[in-house]
N, C-alpha and C positions, 0 to 999 in steps of 0.2 A: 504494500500500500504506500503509493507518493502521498506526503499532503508538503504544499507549500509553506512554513513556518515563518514569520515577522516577529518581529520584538516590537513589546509595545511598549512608548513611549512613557507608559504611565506604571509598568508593571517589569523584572528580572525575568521573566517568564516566557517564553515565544506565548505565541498565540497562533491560530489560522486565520485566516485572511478573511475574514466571512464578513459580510453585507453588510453596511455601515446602519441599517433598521437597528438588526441586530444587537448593537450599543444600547440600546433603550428597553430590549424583550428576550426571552430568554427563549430560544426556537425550541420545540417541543427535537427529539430523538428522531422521530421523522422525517423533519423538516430540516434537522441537519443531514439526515443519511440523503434526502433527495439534492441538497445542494455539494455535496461531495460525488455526488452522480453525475449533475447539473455542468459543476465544473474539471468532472474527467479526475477526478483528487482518487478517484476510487474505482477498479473495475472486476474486483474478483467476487461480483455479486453471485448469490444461489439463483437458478432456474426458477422463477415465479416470483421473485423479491418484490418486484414493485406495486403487482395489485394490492398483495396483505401491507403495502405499508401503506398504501392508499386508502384500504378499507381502516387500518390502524388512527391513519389521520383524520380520516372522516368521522370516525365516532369520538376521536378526542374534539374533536371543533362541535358535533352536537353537545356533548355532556357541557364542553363550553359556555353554550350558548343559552343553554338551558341553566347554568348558574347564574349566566349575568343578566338573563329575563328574572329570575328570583331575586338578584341586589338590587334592579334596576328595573323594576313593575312598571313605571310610568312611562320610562323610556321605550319598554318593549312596548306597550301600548301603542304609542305614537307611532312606533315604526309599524306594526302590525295596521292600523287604522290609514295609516299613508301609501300602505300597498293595498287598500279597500276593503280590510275585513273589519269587520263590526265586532267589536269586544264588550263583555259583558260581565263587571266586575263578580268576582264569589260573594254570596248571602255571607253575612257577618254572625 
């Protein structure tokens, strides 16, 4: 396995070179193994690797999504109401 290593300015540490978002969020296993794919860093993948990581990512973005509709009720609302669907808050 090549991966390109930098030293970072702020750390004695190499680091990989990875997508300046990055700095801000902490990319899920996934979404690092696709960007080591992405940029050729990686190629002794198993036969069928990418659907199961894709399925792997896709259920981690639902459970996601489904937490920050729970932190963020109002917000999900709005979004849900702006693509036309009629919400109807739970009996108290």
């Amino acid at each position: 396995m090549a991966v390109r290593l930098q030293r970072s300015a702020h750390s004695r540490s190499p680091c990989a070179a990875l997508p300046r978002r990055w700095a801000a969020v902490r990319p899920t296993l996934e979404e690092f193994l696709l960007f080591l794919d992405r940029e050729n860093l990686f190629d002794n993948w198993k036969a069928g690797w990418k659907p199961k990581l894709l399925d792997s990512l896709e259920a981690w973005e639902r459970r996601q999504a489904r937490a920050t509709a729970r932190q963020f009720p109002e917000e999900a609302i709005g979004a849900l109401e702006t693509l036309g669907y009629s919400v109807t808050a739970p009996s108290a």
